[in-house]
N, CA, C and O of each residue as an XYZ file, in Angstrom:
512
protein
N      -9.705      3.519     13.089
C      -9.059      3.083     11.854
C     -10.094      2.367     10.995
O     -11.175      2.028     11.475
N      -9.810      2.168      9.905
C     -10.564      2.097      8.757
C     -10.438      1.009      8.000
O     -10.304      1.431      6.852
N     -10.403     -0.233      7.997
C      -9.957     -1.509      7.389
C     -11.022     -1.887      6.989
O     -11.976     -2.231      7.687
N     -10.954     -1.857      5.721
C     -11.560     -2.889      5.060
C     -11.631     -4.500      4.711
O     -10.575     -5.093      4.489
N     -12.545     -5.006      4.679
C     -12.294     -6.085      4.915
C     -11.716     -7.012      3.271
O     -12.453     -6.790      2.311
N     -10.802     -7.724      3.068
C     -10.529     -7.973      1.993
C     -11.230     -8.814      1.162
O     -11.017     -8.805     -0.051
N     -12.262     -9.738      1.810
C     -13.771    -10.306      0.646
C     -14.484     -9.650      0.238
O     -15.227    -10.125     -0.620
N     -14.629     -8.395      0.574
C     -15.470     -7.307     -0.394
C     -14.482     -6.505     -1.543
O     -14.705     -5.676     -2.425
N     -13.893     -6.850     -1.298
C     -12.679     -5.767     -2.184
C     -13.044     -6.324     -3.458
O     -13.186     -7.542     -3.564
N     -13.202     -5.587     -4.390
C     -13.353     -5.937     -6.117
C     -12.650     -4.737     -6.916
O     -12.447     -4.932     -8.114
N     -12.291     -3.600     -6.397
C     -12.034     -2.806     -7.124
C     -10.662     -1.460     -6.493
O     -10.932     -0.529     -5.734
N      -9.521     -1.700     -6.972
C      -8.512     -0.562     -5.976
C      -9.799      0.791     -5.317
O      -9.796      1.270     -4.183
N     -10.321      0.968     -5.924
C     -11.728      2.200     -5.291
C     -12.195      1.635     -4.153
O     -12.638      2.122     -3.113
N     -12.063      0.790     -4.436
C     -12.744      0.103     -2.552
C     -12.137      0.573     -1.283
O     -12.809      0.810     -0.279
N     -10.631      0.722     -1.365
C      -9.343      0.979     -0.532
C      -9.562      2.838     -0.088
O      -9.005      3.404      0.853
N     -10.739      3.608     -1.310
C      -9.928      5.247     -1.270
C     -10.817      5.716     -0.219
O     -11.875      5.149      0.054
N     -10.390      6.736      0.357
C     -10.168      7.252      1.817
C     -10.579      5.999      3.168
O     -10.813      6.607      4.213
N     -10.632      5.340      3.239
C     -10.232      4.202      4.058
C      -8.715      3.621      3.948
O      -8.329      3.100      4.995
N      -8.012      3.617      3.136
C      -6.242      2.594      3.062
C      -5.223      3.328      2.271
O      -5.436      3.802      1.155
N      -4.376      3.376      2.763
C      -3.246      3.900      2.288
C      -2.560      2.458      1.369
O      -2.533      1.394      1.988
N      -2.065      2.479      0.015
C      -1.485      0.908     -0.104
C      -0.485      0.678     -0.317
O      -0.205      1.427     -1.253
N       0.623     -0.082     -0.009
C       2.219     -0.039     -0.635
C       2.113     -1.378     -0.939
O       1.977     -2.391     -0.253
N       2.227     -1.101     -2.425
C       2.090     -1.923     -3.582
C       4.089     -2.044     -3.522
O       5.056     -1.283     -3.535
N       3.760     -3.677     -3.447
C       5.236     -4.331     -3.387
C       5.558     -4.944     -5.300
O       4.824     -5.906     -5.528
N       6.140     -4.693     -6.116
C       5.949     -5.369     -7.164
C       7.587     -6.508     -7.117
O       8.781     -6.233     -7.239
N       6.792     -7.880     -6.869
C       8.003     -8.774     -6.762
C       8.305     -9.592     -7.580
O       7.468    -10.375     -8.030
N      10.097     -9.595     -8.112
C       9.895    -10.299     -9.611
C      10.751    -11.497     -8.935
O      11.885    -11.694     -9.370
N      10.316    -12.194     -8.027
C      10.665    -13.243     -7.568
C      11.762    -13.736     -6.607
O      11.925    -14.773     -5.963
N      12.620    -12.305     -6.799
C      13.718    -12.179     -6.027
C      13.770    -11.729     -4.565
O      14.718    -11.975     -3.820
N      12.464    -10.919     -4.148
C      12.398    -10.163     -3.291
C      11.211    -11.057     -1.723
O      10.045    -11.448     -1.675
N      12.250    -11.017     -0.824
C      11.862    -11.542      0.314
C      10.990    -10.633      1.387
O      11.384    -10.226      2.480
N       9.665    -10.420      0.761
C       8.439     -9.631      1.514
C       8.503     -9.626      3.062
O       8.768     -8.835      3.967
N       8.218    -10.591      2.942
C       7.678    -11.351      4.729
C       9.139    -10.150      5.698
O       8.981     -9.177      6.435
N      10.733    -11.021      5.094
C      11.326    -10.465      6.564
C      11.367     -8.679      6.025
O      11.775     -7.867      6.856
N      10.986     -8.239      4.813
C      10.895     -6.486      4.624
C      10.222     -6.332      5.882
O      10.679     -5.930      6.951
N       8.641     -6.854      5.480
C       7.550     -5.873      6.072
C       7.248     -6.200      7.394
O       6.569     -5.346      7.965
N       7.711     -7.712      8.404
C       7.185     -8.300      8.511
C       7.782     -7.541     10.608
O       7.634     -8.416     11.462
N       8.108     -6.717     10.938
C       8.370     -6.110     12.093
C       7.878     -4.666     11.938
O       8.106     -3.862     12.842
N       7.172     -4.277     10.765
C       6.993     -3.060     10.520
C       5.052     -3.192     11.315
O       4.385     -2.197     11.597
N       4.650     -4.418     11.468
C       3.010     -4.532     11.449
C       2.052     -3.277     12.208
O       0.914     -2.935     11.889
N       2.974     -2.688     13.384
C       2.214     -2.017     14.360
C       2.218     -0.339     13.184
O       1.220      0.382     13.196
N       3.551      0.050     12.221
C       3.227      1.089     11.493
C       2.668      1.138     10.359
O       2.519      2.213      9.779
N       2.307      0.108      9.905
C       1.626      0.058      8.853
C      -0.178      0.061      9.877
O      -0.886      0.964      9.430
N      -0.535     -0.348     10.465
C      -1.520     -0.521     11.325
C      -2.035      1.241     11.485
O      -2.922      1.894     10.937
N      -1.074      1.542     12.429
C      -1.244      3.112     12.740
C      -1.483      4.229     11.150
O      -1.828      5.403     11.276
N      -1.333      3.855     10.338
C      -1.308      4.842      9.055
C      -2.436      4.364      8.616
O      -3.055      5.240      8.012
N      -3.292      2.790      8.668
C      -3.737      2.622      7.431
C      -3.608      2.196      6.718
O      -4.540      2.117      5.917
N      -2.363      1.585      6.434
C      -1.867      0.724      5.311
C      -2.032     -0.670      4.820
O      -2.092     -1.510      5.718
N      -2.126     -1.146      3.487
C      -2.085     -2.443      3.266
C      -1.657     -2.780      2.315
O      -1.835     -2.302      1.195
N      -0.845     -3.913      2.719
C       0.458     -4.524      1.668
C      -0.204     -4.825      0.803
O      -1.320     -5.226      1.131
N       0.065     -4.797     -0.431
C      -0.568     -5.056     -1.601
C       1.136     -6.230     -2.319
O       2.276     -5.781     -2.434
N       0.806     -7.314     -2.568
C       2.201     -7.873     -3.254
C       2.063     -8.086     -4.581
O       1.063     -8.803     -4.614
N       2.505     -7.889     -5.969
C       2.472     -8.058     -7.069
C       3.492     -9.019     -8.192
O       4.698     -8.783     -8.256
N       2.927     -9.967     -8.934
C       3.836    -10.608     -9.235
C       3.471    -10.513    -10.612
O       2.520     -9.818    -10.973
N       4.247    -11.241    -11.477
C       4.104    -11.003    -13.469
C       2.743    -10.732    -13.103
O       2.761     -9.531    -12.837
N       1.384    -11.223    -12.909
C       0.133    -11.104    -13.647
C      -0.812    -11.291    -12.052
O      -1.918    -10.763    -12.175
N      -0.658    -11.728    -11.064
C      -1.300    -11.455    -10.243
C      -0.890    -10.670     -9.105
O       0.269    -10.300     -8.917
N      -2.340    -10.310     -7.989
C      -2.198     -9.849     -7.291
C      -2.699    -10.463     -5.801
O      -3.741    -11.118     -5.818
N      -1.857    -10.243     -4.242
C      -2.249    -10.774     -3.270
C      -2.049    -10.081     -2.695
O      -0.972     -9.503     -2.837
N      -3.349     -9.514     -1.225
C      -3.366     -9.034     -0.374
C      -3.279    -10.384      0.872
O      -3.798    -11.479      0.655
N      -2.655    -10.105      1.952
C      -2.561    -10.725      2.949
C      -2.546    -12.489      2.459
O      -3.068    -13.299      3.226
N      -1.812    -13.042      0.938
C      -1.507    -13.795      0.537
C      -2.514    -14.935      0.320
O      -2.357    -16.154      0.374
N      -3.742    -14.079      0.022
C      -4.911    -14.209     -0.937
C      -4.837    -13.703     -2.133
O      -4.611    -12.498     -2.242
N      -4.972    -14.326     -3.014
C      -5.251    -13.997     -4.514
C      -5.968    -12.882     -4.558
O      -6.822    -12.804     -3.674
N      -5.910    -12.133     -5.185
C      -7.682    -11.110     -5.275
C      -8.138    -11.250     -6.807
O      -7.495    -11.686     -7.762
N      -9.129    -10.867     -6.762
C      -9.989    -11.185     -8.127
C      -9.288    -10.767     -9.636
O      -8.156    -10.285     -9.596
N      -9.901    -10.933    -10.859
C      -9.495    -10.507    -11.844
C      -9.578     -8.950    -12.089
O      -8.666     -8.400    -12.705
N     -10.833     -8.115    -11.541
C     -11.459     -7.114    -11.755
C     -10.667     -6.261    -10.614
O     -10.866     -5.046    -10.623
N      -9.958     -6.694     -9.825
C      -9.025     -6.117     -8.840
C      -7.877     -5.960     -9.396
O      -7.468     -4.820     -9.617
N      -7.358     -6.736     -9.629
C      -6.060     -7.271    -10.356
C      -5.927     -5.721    -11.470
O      -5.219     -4.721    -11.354
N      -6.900     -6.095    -12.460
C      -7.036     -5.003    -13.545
C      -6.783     -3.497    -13.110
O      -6.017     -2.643    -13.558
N      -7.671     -3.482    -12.111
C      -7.434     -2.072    -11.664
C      -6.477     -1.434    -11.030
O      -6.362     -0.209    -11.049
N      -5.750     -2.187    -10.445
C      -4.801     -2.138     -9.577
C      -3.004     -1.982    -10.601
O      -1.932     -1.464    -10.288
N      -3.408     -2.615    -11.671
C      -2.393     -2.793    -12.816
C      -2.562     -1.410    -13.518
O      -1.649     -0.589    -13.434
N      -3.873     -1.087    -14.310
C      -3.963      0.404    -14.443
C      -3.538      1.259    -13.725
O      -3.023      2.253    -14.238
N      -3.638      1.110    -12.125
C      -2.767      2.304    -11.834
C      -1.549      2.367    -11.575
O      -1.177      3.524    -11.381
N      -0.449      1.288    -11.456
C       0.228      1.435    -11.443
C       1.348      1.364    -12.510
O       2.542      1.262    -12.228
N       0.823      1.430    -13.819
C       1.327      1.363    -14.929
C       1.822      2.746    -14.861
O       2.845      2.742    -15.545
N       1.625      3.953    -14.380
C       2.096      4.720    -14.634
C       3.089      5.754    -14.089
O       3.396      6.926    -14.304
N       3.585      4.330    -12.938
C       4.967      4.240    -12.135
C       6.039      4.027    -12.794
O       6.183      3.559    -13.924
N       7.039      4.509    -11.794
C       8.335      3.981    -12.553
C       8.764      3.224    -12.856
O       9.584      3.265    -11.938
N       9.132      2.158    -13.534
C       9.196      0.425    -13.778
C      10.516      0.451    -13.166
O      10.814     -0.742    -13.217
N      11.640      1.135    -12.539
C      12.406      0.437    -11.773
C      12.272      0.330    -10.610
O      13.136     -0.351    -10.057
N      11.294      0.861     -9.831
C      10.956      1.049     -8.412
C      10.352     -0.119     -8.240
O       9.666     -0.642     -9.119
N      10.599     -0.723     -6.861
C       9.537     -2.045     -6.657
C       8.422     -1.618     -5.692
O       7.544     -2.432     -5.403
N       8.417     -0.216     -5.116
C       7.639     -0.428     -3.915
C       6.819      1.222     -4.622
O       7.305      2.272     -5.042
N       5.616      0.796     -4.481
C       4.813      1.935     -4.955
C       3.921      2.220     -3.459
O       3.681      1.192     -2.826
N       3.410      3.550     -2.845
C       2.724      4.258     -2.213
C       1.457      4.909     -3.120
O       1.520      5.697     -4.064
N       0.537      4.420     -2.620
C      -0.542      4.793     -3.274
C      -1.579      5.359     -1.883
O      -2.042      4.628     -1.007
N      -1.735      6.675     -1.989
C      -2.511      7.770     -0.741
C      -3.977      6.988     -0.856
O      -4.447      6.113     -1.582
N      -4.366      7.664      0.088
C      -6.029      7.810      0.406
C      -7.017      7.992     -0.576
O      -8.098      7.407     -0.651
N      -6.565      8.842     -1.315
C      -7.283      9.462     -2.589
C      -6.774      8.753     -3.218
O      -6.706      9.511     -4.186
N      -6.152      7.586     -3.670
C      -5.845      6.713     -4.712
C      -5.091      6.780     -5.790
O      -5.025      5.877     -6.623
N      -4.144      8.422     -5.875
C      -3.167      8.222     -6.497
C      -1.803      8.308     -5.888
O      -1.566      8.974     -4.881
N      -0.958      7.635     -6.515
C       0.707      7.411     -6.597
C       1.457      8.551     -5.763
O       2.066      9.544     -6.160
N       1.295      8.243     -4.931
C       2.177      9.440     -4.188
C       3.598      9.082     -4.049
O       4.233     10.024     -3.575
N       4.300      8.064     -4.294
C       6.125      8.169     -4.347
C       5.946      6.530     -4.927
O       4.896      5.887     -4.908
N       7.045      6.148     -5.351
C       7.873      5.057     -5.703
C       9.033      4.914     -5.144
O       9.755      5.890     -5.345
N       9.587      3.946     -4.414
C      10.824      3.644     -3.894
C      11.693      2.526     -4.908
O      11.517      2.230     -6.090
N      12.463      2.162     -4.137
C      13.618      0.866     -4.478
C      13.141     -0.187     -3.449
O      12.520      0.187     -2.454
N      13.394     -1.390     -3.646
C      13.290     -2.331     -2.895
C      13.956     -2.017     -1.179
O      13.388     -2.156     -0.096
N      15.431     -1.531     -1.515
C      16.081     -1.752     -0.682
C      15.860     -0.152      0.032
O      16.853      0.425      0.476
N      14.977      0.271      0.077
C      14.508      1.913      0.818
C      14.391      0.990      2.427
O      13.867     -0.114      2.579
N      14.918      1.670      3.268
C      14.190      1.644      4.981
C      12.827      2.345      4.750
O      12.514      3.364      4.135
N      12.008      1.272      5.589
C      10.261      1.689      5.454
C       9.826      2.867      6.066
O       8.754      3.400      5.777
N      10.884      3.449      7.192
C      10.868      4.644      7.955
C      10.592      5.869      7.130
O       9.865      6.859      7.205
N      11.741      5.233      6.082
C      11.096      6.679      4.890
C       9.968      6.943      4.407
O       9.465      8.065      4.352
N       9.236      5.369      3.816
C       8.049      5.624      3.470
C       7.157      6.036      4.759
O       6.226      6.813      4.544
N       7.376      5.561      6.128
C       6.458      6.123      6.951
C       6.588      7.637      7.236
O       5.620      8.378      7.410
N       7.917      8.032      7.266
C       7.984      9.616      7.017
C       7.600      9.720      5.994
O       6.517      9.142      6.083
N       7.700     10.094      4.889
C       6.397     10.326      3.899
C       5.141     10.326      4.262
O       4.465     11.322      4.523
N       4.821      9.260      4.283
C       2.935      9.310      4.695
C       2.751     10.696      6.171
O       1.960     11.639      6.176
N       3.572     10.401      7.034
C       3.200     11.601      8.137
C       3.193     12.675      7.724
O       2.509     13.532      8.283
N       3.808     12.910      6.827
C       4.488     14.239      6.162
C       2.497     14.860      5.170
O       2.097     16.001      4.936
N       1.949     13.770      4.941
C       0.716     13.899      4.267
C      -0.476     14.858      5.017
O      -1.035     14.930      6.111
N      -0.490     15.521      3.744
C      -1.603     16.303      5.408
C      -2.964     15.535      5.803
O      -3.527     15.780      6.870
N      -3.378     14.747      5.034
C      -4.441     13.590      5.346
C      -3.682     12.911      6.972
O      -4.075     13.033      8.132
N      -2.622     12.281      6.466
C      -2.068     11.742      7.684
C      -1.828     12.873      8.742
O      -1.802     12.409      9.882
N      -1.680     13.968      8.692
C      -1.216     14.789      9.985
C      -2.649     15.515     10.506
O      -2.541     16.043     11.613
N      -4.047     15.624      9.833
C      -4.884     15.659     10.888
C      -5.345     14.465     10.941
O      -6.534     14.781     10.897
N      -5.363     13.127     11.012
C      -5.630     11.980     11.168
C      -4.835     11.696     12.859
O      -5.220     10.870     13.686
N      -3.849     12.501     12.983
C      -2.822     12.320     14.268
C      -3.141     13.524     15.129
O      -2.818     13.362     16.306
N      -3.785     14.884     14.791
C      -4.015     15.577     15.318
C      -5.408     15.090     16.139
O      -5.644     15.480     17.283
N      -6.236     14.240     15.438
C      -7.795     13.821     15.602
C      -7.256     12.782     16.484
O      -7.814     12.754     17.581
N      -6.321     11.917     16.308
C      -6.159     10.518     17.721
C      -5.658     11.216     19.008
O      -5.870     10.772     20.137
N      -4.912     12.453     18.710
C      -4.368     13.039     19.866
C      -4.907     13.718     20.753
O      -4.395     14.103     21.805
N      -6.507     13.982     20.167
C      -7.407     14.683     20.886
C      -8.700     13.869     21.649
O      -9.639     14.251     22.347
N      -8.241     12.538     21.137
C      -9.366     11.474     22.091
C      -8.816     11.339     23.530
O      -9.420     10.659     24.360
């Protein structure tokens, strides 16, 4: 697996083919922690990293991240659906689905398996 470490991160490009990201956008109402917070071992296995978004900033693992992160990360998801709170952003770094807050994460993890990035990624662990 492929984690990057989050003090080098300056730019959403940092994340592409290393992280899958599910960009949470929270307008204050929405209780992250008990969503995501039993899901750790499938988000682990895919690749993934919570990205949380609020009016104007952004936090990974409930670190601030930079301005020049922030920016980029806002560019791409500007061109989501503004009622969805939970954005999927692939390997290759674009928008692959938008959910609702209240989606079961199973879906989004069916989705990602469903990826063919993700299905020889499982064919390649199954052969170690």
């Amino acid at each position: 697996m492929n984690v990057v470490s989050i003090d080098r991160i300056d730019h959403i490009s940092d994340f592409k083919w290393n992280n899958r990201l599910l960009v949470i956008i929270n307008d204050g109402k929405i209780d992250v922690e008990k969503k995501i917070s039993r899901y750790k071992t499938e988000f682990l296995e895919r690749d993934m990293v919570i990205v949380e978004v609020d009016e104007k900033n952004v936090f990974i693992d409930h670190k601030k991240m930079s301005k020049r992160f922030s920016r980029s990360l806002f560019k791409t998801i500007r061109k989501a659906n503004s009622e969805d709170h939970l954005l999927l952003i692939g390997k290759d770094g674009e928008i692959k689905n938008s959910y609702p807050f209240e989606i079961d994460l199973n879906i989004i993890f069916s989705d990602v398996d469903r990826m063919p990035m993700r299905k020889y990624e499982m064919v390649k662990k199954n052969k170690k």
